[in-house]
ZAMARGU-4260 file (C-alpha; in steps of 0.2 Angstrom, whole numbers, plus 5000, padded with zeros to 4 digits):
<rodrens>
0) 5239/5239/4985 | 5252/5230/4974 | 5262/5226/4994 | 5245/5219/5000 | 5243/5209/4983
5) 5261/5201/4984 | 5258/5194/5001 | 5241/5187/4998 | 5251/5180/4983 | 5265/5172/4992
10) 5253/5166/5008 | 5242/5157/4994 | 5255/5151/4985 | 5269/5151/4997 | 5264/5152/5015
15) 5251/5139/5015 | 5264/5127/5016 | 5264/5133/5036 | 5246/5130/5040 | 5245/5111/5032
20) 5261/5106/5043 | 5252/5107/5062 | 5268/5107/5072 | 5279/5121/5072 | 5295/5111/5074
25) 5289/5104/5057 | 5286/5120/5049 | 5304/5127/5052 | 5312/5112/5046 | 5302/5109/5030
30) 5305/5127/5027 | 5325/5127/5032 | 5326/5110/5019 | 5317/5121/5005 | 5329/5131/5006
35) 5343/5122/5006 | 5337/5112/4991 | 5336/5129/4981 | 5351/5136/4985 | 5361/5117/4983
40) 5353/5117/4965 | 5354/5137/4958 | 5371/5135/4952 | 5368/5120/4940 | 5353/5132/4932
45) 5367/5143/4926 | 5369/5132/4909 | 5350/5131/4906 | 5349/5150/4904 | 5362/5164/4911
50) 5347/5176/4919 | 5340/5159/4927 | 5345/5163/4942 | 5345/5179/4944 | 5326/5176/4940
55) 5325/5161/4955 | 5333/5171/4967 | 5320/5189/4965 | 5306/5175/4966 | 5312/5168/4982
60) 5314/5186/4987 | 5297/5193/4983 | 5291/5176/4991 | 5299/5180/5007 | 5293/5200/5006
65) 5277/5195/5004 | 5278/5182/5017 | 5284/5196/5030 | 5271/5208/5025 | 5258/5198/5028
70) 5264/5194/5044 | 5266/5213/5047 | 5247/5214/5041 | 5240/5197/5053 | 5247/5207/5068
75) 5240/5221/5064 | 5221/5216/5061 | 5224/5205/5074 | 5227/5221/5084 | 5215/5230/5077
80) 5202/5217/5084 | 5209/5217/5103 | 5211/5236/5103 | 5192/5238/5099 | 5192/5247/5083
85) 5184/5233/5077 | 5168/5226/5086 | 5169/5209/5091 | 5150/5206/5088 | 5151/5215/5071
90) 5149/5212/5052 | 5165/5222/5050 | 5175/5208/5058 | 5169/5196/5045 | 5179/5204/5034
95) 5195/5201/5044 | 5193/5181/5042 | 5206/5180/5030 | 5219/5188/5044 | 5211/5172/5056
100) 5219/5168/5071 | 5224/5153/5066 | 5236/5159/5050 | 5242/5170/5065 | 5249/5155/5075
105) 5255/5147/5058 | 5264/5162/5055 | 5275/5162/5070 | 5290/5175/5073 | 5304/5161/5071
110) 5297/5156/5055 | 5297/5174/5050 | 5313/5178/5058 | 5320/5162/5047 | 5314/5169/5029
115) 5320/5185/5033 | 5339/5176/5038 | 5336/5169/5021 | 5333/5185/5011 | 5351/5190/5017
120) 5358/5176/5008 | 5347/5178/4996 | 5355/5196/4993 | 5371/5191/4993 | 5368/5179/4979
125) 5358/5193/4969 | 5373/5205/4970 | 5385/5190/4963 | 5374/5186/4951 | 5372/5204/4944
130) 5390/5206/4944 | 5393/5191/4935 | 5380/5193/4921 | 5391/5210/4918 | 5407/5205/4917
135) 5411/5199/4899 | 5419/5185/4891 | 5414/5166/4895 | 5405/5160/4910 | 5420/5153/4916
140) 5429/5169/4914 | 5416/5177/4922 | 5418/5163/4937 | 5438/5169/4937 | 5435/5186/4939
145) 5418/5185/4952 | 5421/5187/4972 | 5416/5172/4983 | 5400/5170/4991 | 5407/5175/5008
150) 5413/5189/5001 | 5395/5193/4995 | 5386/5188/5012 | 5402/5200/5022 | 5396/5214/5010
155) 5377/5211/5012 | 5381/5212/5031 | 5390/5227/5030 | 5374/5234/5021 | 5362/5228/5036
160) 5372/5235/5048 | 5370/5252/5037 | 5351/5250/5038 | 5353/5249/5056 | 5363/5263/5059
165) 5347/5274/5062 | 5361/5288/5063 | 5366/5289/5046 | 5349/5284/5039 | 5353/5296/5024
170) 5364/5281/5017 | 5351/5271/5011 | 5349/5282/4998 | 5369/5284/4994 | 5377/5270/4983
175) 5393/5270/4992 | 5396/5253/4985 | 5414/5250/4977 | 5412/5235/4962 | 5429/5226/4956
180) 5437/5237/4942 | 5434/5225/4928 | 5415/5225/4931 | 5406/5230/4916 | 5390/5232/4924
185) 5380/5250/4926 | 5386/5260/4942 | 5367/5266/4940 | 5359/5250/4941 | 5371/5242/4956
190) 5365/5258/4966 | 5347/5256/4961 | 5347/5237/4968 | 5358/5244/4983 | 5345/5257/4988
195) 5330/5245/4984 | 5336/5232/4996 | 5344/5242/5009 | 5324/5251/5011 | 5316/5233/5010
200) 5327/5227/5025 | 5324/5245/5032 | 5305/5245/5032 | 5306/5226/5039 | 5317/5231/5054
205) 5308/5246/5057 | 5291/5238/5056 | 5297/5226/5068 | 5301/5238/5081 | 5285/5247/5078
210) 5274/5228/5082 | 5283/5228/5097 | 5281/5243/5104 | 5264/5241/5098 | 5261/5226/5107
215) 5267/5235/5124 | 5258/5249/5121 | 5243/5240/5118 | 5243/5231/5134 | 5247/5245/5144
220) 5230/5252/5138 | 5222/5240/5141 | 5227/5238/5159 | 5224/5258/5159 | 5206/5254/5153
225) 5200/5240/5162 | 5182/5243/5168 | 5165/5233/5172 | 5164/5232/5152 | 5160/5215/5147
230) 5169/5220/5128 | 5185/5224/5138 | 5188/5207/5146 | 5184/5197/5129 | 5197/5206/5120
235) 5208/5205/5134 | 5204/5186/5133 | 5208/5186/5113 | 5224/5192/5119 | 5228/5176/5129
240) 5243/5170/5139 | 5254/5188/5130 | 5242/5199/5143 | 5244/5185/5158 | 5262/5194/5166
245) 5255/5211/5164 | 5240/5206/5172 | 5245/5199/5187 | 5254/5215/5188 | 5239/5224/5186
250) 5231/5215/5202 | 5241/5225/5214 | 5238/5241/5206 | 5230/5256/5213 | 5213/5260/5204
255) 5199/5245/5211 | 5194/5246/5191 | 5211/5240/5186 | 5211/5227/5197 | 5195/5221/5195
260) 5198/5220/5175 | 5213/5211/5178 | 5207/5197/5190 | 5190/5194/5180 | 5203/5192/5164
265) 5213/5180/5173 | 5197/5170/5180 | 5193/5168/5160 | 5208/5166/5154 | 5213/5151/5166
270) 5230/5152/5167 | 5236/5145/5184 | 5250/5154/5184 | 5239/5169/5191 | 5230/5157/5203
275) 5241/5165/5219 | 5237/5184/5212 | 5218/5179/5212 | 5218/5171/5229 | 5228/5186/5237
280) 5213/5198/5229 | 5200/5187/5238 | 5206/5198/5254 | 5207/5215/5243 | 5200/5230/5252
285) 5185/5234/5238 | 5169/5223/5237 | 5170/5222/5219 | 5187/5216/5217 | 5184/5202/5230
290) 5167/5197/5221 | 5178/5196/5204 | 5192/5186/5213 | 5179/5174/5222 | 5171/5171/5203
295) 5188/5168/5197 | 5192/5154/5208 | 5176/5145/5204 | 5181/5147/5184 | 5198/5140/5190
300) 5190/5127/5201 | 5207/5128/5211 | 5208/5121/5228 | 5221/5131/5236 | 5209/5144/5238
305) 5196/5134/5248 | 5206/5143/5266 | 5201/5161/5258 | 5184/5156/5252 | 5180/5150/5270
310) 5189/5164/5277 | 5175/5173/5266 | 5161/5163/5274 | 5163/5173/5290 | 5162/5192/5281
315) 5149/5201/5284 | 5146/5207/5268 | 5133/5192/5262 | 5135/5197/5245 | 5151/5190/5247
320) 5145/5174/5259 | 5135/5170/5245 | 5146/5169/5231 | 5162/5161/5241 | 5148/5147/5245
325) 5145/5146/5226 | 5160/5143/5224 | 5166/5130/5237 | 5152/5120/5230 | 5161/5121/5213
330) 5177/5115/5222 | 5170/5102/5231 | 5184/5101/5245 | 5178/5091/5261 | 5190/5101/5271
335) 5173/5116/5269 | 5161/5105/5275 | 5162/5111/5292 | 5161/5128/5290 | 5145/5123/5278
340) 5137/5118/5292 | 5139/5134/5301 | 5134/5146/5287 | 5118/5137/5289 | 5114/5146/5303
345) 5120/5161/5294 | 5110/5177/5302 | 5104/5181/5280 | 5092/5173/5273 | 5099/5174/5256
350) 5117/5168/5262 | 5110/5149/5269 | 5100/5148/5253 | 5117/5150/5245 | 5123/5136/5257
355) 5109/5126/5255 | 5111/5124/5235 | 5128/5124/5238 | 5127/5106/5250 | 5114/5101/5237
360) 5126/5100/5222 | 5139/5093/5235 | 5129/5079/5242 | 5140/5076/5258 | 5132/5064/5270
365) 5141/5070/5283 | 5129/5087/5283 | 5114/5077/5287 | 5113/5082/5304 | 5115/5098/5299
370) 5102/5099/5285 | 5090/5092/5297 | 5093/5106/5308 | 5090/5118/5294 | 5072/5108/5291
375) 5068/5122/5304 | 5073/5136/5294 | 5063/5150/5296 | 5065/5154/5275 | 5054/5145/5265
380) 5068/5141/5251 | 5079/5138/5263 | 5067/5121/5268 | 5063/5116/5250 | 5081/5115/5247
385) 5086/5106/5260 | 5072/5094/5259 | 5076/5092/5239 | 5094/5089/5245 | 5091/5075/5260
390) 5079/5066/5246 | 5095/5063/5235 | 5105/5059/5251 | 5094/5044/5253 | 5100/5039/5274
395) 5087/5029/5281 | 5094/5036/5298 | 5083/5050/5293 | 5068/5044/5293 | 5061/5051/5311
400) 5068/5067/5310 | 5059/5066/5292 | 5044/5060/5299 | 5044/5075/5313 | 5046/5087/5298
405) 5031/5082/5289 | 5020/5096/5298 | 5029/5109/5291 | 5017/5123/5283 | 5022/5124/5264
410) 5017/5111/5254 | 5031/5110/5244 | 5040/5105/5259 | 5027/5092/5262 | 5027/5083/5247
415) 5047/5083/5243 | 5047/5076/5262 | 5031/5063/5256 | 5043/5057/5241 | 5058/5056/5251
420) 5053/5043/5263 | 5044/5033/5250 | 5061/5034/5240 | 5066/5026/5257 | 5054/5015/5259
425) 5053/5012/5278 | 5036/5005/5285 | 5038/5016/5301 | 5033/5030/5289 | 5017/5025/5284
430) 5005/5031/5299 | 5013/5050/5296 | 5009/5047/5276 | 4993/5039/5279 | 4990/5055/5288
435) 4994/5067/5275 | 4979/5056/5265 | 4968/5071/5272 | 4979/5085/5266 | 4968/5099/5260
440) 4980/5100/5245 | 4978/5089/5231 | 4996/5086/5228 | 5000/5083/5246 | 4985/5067/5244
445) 4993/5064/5229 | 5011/5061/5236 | 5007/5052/5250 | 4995/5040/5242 | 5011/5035/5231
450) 5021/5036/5245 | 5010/5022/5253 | 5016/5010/5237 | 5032/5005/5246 | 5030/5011/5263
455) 5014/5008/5267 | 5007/4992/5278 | 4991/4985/5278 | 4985/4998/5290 | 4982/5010/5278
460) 4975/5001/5265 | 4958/5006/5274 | 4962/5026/5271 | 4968/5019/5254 | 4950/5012/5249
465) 4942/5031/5256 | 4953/5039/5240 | 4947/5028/5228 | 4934/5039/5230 | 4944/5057/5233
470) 4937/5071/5218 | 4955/5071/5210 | 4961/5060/5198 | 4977/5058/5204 | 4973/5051/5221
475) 4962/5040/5215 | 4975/5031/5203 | 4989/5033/5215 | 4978/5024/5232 | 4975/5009/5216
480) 4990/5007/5213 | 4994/5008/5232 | 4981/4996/5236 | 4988/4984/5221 | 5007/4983/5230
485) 4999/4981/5248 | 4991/4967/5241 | 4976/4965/5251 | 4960/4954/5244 | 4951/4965/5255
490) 4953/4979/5240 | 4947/4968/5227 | 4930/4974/5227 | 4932/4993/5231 | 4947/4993/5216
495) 4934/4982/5203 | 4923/4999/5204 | 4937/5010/5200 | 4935/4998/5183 | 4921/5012/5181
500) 4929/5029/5180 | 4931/5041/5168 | 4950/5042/5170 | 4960/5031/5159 | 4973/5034/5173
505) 4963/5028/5186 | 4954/5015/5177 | 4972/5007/5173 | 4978/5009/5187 | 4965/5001/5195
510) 4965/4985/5184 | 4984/4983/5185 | 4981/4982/5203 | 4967/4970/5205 | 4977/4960/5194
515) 4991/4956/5206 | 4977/4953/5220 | 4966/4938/5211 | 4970/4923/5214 | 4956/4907/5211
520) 4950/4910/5228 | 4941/4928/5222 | 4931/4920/5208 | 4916/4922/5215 | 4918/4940/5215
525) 4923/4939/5199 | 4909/4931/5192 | 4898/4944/5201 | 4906/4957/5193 | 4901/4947/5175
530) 4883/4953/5177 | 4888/4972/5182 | 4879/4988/5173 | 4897/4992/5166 | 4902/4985/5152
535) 4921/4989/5155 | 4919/4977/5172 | 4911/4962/5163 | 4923/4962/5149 | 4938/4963/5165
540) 4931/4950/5173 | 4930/4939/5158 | 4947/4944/5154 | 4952/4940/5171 | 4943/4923/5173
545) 4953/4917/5159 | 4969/4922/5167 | 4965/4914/5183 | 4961/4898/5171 | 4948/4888/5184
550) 4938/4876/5174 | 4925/4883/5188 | 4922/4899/5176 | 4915/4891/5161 | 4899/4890/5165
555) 4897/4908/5171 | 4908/4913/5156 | 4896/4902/5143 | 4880/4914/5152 | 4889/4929/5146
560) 4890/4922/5127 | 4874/4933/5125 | 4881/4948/5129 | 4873/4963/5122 | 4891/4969/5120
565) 4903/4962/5104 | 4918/4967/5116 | 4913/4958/5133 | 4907/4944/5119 | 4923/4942/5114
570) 4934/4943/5127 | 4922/4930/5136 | 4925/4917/5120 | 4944/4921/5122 | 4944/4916/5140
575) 4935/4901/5134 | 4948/4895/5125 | 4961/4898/5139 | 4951/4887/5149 | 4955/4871/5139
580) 4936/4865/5143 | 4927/4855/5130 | 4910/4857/5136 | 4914/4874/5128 | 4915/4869/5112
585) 4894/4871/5110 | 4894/4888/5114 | 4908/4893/5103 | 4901/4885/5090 | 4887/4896/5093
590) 4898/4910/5094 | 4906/4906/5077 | 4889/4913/5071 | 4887/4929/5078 | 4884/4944/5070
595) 4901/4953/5071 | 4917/4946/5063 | 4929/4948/5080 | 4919/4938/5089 | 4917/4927/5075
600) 4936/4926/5073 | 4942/4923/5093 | 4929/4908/5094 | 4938/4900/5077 | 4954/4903/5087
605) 4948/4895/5103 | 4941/4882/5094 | 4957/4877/5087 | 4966/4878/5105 | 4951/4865/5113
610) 4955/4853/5098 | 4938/4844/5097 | 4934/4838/5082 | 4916/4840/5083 | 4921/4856/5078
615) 4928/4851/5059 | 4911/4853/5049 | 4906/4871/5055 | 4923/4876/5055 | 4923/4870/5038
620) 4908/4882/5033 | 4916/4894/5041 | 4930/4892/5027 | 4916/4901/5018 | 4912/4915/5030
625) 4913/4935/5021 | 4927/4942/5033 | 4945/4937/5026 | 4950/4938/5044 | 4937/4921/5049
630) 4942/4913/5036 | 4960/4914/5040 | 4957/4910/5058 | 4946/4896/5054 | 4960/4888/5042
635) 4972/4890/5056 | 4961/4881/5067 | 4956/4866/5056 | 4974/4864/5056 | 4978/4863/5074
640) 4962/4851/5076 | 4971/4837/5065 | 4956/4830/5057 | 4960/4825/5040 | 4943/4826/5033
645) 4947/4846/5030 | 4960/4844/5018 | 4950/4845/5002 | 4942/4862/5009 | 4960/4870/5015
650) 4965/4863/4997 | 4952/4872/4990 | 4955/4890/5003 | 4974/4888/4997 | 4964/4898/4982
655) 4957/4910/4991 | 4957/4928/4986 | 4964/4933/5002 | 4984/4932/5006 | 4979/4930/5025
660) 4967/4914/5021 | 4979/4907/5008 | 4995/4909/5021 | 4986/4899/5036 | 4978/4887/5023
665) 4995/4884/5017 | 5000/4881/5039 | 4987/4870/5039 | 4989/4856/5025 | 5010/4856/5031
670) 5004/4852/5049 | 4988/4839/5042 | 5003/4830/5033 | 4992/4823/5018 | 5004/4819/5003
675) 4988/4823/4992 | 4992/4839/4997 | 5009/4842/4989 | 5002/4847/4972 | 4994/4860/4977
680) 5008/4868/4988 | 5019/4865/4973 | 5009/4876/4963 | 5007/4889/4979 | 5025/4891/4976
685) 5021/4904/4963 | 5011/4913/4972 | 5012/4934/4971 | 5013/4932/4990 | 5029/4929/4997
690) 5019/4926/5014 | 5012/4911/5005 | 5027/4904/4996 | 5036/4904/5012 | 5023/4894/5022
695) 5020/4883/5006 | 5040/4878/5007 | 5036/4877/5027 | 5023/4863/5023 | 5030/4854/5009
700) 5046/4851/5021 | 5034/4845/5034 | 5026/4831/5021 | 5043/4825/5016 | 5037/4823/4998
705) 5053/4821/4987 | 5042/4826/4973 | 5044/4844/4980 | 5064/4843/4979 | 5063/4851/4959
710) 5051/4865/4964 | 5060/4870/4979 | 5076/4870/4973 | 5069/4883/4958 | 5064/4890/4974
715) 5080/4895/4979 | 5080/4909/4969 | 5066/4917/4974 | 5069/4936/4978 | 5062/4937/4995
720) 5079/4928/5007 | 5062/4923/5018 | 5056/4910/5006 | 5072/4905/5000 | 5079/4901/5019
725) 5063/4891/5020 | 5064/4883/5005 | 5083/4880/5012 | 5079/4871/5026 | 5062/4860/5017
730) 5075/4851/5006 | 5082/4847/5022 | 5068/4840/5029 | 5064/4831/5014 | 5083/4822/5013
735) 5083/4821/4993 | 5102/4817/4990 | 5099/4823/4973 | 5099/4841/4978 | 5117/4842/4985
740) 5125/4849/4968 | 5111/4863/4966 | 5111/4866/4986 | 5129/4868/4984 | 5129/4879/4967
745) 5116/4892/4976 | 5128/4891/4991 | 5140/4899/4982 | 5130/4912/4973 | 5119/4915/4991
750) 5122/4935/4997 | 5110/4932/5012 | 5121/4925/5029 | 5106/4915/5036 | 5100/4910/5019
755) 5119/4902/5017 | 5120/4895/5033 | 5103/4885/5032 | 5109/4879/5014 | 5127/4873/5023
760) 5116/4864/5037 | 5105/4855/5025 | 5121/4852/5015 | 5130/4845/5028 | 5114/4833/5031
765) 5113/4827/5013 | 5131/4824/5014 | 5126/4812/5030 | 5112/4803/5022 | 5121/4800/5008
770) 5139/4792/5017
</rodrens>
């Protein structure tokens, strides 16, 4: 216990010097320049305190003892752990972390071999300093009389070579040590430190012998042990690069379990200086060995073993056809692929599926031919990895033989054949596909109806029509679509129906596509559709009239105004506005009366867009209508109309209760430009909103009223960056010169990059309009 204490004591406080230095080279040297530090400055301790040294020199020895035991410990936990006495997986090993393998690698043998050079010296220098501390007199009478240091180190020599003599072991224990005759110190003390030395460097020696022997012994059991045990190889693999030698021995010995053991060790360990064992147990004479070595090739992904591995293709064991195809995939060597394309033809089943996957992950086009070949295969996996493989080849040479294929029995097959020719996108396809429209199986319809969005022609869109109408979901959404890329006004009509199902899916898809096939010559199917039973088609066609934007559609739009439903009512007053037709302005003036606010709100927008100003009084009232959301898009509106006449209401609405009101009431009065205004905004500039404030500094920049410049500049302290970059760029609108020292001063003090750049633009154009 007090051993095991003294090295965790000089690791802590001693050893971990080692670990923080991550070279070894610089470990050595750092530990070879403390020592030559301590030994250059021992002697000028002597005048501080006589037993000074003598107390330096036993610290540095138990330092260096307890260094070396730990050392002695590391290895043999670390031993512990490969030998199996401790289970890898258990909680036992947690116990072992402080002996972790990295403090093993920190403490390296020439590290260890160093301290233990030192502790001769250090002897030496004990046995001088005893002597010295008993002779009498004065220390420089003590210096007279002491032997030199090399006489020390000779004798400290002579005692090692003692402790080696294995012989005359008994002498450790005899003093046998002759002292100068005028020492005064106690013949029973000098043989007490003798013997205690001579059995420390003793029991170092001897346990260095034993650790190698151990290490020997150890792997020699395990190369006697090696079986199909998963626990065997890890700790074979905890043992590293040390086990590498012995085990490419071990692949030639005579047990099949040794050599099995030792080529899937190597195959983990990934040394490739056992590449040419593992390659030559590729051709051993038992199975299990040859499966092992073949695995071990694949880990080592080393391509002078492609010759062997296709060597291995023509076994007939297909255990082993399989895995050596596994593993010239890994390898990826072109010099395989033709023997690739024999295996497929292999007699098993099992073996071209190996082949198959393996040309899948290789992706050589070169193997096409062959792969179409194997299209034939009699093994259903065999075809749907083959199929999967020539859709991420992508050859349009292939289409034909793809084409040919598409009869095949599985579905799967069908469909990854389906999606690889509409991957490809070659028209020639599309009678085959079209075809496949009838499919009993759903997902077979499905595919090819997808299919037909890049290879079909306008052949099919009559089959594509019929599947709008097909009792699953996804063919239905996938012809739409289909019909939309063919582009076809023939399937305009047939697609506006599909407006009507029940599947979002479809119904989107459906609208998408008839959207890319309007065009102003199918307005009049349009405005059919406006008086349809289904309130999702009017409210499209409305939608879609105002895209097309042909004045034709106001009328038939305005007949829609009355819609019993708010959502086709609104979407007609929004095409309404996109149509830029004044002799809409009636209706929508109607419409700013209706019953529910949305609809209320898009006919104040679209009343704003038109810009009549017949428009000004009722949008005025409307200033006054209950939803916030009129209100606001009324303000907006009365804004863009430019009627002048509006001012004192938006003046008034700039009070509003509503943020949303007061923010586009505040947009308004900047773009009507009446000075009158400017008062108000002013005072706006306090407002709780920062919305409002920002759009209020907006409009007073528009008016260019220099009776602004004071409240904007206070502006520019505002705590929201928004409104001050506003306010920034208003004084620059306005061109007050005055407001260049302010401008300059919140420059300085800005934090916000855009907020100082705006103030450096409108800086720089004060400066200008004052030169």
């Amino acid at each position: 216990m007090a051993m095991q204490k003294l090295a965790f004591f000089a690791h802590n406080w001693f050893g971990q010097l080692a670990l923080h230095i991550p070279h070894p080279v610089g470990r050595y040297l750092v530990f070879i320049a403390f020592y030559i530090v301590f030994f250059f400055f021992l002697p000028l301790t002597t005048p501080v305190w006589d037993w000074l040294p003598l107390i330096l020199l036993v610290t540095v020895f138990a330092l260096n003892v307890g260094i070396t035991i730990f050392f002695f410990k590391l290895s043999d936990e670390r031993h512990s752990i490969l030998e199996g006495t401790v289970d890898i997986n258990s909680e036992e090993r947690k116990t072992l972390k402080f002996y972790s393998k990295e403090r093993e690698n920190g403490y390296q043998w020439p590290l260890i071999l160093i301290t233990n050079i030192v502790q001769i010296g250090v002897m030496a220098w004990i046995f001088r300093e005893i002597f010295s501390l008993g002779a009498t007199g004065s220390a420089e009478a003590r210096a007279a009389v002491a032997p030199s240091a090399w006489w020390w180190l000779a004798f400290t020599l002579h005692q090692l070579i003692v402790v080696v003599d294995v012989v005359d072991v008994w002498q450790i224990f005899a003093a046998n040590l002759v002292f100068p005759t005028h020492s005064t110190m106690s013949p029973y003390v000098v043989d007490t430190v003798v013997i205690l030395f001579r059995l420390v460097v003793f029991l170092i020696v001897v346990k260095a012998i034993f650790l190698y022997r151990q290490q020997k012994g150890l792997v020699h059991r395990f190369i006697l042990t090696f079986g199909k045990i998963l626990d065997t190889v890890e700790q074979a693999i905890l043992m590293g690069k040390k086990i590498v030698p012995a085990l490419i021995q071990a692949t030639t010995y005579g047990p099949s379990r040794i050599r099995y053991g030792a080529v899937a060790s190597l195959g983990k360990i990934k040394d490739k200086h056992a590449v040419t064992a593992i390659i030559a147990c590729i051709n051993d004479k038992d199975k299990e060995v040859r499966n092992a070595a073949i695995v071990a090739v694949g880990e080592l992904k080393e391509a002078t073993a492609v010759r062997a591995l296709i060597q291995t293709l023509r076994e007939d064991d297909k255990t082993l056809r399989r895995a050596a195809a596994k593993v010239l995939s890994q390898i990826d060597d072109a010099s395989a692929i033709p023997e690739f394309t024999a295996a497929l033809k292999d007699p098993n089943r099992e073996v071209r599926r190996s082949v198959a996957e393996a040309l899948e992950v290789l992706k050589h086009k070169q193997v096409i031919p062959s792969l179409l070949s194997a299209l034939k295969d009699e093994d259903l996996e065999v075809r749907r990895v083959v199929a999967r493989t020539l859709a991420e080849l992508g050859d349009k040479s292939i289409v034909t033989d793809l084409v040919q294929a598409l009869e095949d029995k599985d579905q799967e097959v069908r469909i990854l054949l389906i999606k690889t020719l509409g991957k490809l996108g070659d028209k020639q396809a599309s009678p085959a596909i079209v075809k496949l429209l009838s499919d009993e199986k759903n997902e077979v319809r499905s595919a090819a109806a997808e299919a037909l969005s890049s290879v079909g022609d306008r052949d099919a869109v009559s089959e594509l029509i019929k599947k709008l109408q097909d009792l699953c979901v996804d063919v239905r959404g996938y012809a739409a679509r289909a019909l939309g890329k063919l582009g076809d006004p023939a399937a305009i009509q047939p697609l506006i129906e599909t407006l009507k199902d029940e599947s979002n899916f479809v119904s989107s898809q459906g609208a998408e596509a008839i959207n890319k096939l309007v065009d102003k010559n199918a307005i009049p199917v349009i405005v059919k559709a406006l008086q349809d039973k289904h309130k999702s088609v009017r409210r499209w066609s409305a939608r879609t009239l105002g895209n097309i934007g042909d004045t034709k559609a106001v009328q038939p739009l305005i007949d829609v105004l009355r819609d019993d439903n708010e959502s086709v009512r609104r979407q007609t007053v929004i095409a309404l506005g996109k149509l830029n037709d004044t002799s809409a302005v009636p209706a929508l003036l109607e419409a700013l009366r209706d019953k529910k606010y949305n609809v209320r709100k898009e006919a104040a927008h679209a009343l704003g867009k038109l810009g009549d100003i017949r428009a000004t009084v009722p949008l005025i009232e409307g200033l006054k209508d209950e939803d916030d959301y009129v209100r606001g898009a009324v303000a907006s509106a009365l804004g863009k109309l430019g009627d002048k006449t509006s001012v004192p209401a938006l003046r008034e609405a700039l009070k509003d209760e509503d943020e949303y009101v007061r923010t586009y009431s505040a947009v308004a009065l900047g773009r009507l430009g009446e000075a009158v205004a400017g008062t108000d905004l002013i005072n706006a500039l306090r407002d709780e909103s920062a919305q409002v404030r920002m759009f209020c500094a907006w409009s007073l920049g528009n008016l260019r009223d220099k009776a602004a410049t004071n409240a904007l500049l206070d502006t520019l302290e505002d705590e929201n960056f928004e409104v001050r970059n506003y306010a920034a760029e208003a004084l620059g609108f306005i061109g007050d010169v005055s407001a260049m020292a302010k401008v300059k001063e919140r420059m300085v003090k800005e934090d916000n990059n855009t907020v100082r750049k705006t103030l450096l633009n409108t800086f720089t154009r004060l400066e200008e309009l004052e030169g």
